[in-house]
Backbone as CSV, one residue per row, in Angstrom:
resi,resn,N_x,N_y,N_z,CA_x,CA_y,CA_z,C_x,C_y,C_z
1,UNK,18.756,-38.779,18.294,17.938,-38.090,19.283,17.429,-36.781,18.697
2,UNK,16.223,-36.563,18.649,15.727,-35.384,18.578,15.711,-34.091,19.743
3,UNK,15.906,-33.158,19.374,16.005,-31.841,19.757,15.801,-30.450,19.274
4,UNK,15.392,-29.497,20.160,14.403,-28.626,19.895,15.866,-27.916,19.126
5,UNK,15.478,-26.955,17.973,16.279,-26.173,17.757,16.943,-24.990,18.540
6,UNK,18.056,-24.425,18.872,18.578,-24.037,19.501,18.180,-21.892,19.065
7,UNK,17.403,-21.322,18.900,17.225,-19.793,18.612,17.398,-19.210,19.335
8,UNK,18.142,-19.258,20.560,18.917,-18.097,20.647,20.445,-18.086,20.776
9,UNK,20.598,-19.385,20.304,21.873,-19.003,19.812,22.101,-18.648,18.442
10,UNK,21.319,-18.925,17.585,21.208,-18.668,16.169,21.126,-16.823,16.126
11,UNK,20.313,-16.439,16.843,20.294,-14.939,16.858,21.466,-14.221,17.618
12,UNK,22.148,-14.801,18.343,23.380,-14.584,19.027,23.002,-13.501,20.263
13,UNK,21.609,-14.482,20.540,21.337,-12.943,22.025,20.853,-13.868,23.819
14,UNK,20.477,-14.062,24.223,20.529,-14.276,25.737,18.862,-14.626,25.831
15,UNK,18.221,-15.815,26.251,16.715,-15.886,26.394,16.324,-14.701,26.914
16,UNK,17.027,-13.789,28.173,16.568,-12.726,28.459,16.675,-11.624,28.072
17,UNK,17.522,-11.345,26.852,17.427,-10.242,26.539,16.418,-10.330,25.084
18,UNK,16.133,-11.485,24.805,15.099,-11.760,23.713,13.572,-11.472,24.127
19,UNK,13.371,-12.277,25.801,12.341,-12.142,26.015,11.783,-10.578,26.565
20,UNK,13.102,-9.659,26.793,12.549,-8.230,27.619,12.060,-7.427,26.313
21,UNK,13.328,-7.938,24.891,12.633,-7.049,23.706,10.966,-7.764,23.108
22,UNK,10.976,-8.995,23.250,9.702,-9.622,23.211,8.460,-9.258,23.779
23,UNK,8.472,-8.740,25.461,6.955,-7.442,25.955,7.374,-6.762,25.728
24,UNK,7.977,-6.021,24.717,7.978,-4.731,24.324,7.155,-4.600,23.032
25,UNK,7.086,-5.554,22.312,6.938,-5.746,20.915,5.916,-6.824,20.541
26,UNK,4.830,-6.180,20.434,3.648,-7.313,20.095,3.738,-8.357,18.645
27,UNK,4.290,-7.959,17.778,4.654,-8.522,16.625,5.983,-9.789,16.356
28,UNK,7.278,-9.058,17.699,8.122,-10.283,17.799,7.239,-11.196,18.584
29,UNK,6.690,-11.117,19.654,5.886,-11.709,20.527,5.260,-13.290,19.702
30,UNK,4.497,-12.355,18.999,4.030,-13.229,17.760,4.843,-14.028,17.062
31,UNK,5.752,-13.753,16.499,6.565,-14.444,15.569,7.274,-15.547,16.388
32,UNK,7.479,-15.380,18.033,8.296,-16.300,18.553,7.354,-17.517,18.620
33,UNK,5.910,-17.029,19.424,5.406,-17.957,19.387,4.655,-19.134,18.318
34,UNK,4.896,-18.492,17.111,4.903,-19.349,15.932,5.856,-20.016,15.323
35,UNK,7.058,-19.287,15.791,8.131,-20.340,15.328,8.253,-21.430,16.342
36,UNK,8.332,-21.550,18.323,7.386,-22.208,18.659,6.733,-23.525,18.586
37,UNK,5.890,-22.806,17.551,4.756,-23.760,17.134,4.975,-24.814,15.887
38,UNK,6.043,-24.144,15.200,6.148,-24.863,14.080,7.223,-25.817,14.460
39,UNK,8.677,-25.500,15.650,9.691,-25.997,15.820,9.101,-27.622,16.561
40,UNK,7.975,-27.079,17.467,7.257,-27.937,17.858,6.482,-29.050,16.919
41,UNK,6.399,-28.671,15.979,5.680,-29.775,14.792,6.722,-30.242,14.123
42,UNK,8.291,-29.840,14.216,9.507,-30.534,13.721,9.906,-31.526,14.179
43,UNK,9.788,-31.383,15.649,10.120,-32.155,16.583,9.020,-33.325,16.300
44,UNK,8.003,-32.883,16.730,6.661,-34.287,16.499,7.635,-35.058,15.066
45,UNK,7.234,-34.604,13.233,7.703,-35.279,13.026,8.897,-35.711,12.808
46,UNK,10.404,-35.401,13.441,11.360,-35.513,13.166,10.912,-37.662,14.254
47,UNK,10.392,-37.084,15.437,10.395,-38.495,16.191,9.736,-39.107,15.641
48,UNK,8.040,-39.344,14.818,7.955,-40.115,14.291,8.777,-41.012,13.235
49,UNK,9.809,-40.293,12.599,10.715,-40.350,11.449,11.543,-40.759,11.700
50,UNK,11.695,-41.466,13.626,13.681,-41.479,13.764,14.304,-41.959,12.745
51,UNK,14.993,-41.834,12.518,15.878,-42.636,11.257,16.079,-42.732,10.222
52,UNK,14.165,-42.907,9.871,13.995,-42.904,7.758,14.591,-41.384,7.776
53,UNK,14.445,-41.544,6.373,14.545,-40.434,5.432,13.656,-39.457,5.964
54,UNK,13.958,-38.051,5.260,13.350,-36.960,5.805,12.168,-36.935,4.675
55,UNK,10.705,-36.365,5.219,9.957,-36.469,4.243,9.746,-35.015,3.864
56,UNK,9.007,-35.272,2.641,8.518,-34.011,2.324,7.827,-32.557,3.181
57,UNK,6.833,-33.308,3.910,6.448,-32.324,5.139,7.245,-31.990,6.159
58,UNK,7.819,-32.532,6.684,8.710,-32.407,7.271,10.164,-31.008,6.785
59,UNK,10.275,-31.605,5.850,10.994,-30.302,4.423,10.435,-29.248,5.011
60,UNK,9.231,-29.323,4.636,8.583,-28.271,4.652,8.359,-27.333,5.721
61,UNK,8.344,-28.076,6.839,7.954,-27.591,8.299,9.576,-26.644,8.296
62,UNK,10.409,-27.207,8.336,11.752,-26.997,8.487,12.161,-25.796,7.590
63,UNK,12.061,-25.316,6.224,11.484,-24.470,5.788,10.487,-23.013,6.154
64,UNK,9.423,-23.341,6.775,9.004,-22.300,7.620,8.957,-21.872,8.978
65,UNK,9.752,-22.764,9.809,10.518,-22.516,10.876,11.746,-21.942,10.678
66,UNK,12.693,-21.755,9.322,13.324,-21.165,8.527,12.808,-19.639,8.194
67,UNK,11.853,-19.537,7.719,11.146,-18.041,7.284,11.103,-17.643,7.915
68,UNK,10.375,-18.064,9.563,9.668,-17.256,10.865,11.609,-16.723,11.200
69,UNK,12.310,-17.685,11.332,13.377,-17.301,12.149,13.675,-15.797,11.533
70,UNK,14.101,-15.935,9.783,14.394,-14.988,8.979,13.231,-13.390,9.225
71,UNK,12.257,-13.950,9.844,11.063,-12.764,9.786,11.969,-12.373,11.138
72,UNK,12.199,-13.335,12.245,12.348,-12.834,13.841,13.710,-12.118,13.790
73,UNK,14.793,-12.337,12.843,15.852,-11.372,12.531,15.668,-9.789,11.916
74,UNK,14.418,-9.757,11.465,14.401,-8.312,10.508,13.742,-7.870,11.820
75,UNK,12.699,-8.426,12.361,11.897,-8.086,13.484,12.527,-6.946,15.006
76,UNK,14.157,-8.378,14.759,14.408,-7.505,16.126,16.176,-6.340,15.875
77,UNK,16.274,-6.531,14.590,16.868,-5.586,13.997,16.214,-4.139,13.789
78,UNK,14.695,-4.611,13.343,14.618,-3.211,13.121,13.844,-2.231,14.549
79,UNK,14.060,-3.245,15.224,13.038,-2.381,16.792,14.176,-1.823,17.281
């Protein structure tokens, strides 16, 4: 079964206390909704993929849903 990745537990904070520092901050704002966007294109192909092997794009997606997270940690560290 596919499923969305879990970020806020990865950041170890509360949807609401993510989302109150989130209108505060036009730049996390941003970054959430691109990770988002990309977690959302994991999901697409993780379901096309049930089962096979993981492909390259896919790698990849997973990878920069990886970076954004790593950007959304410096992001709300340093606010």
């Amino acid at each position: 079964m596919v499923a969305s990745h879990d970020l806020y537990q990865d950041l170890s904070l509360s949807r609401e206390e993510v989302q109150q520092r989130r209108s505060q901050d036009s730049q996390l704002d941003q970054l959430l909704d691109q990770y988002a966007d990309i977690d959302n294109q994991v999901l697409a192909a993780e379901s096309i993929s049930a089962g096979n092997a993981e492909d390259d794009d896919t790698r990849n997606l997973k990878e920069q849903r990886l970076q954004v997270k790593d950007r959304i940690v410096q992001q709300l560290q340093g606010s």
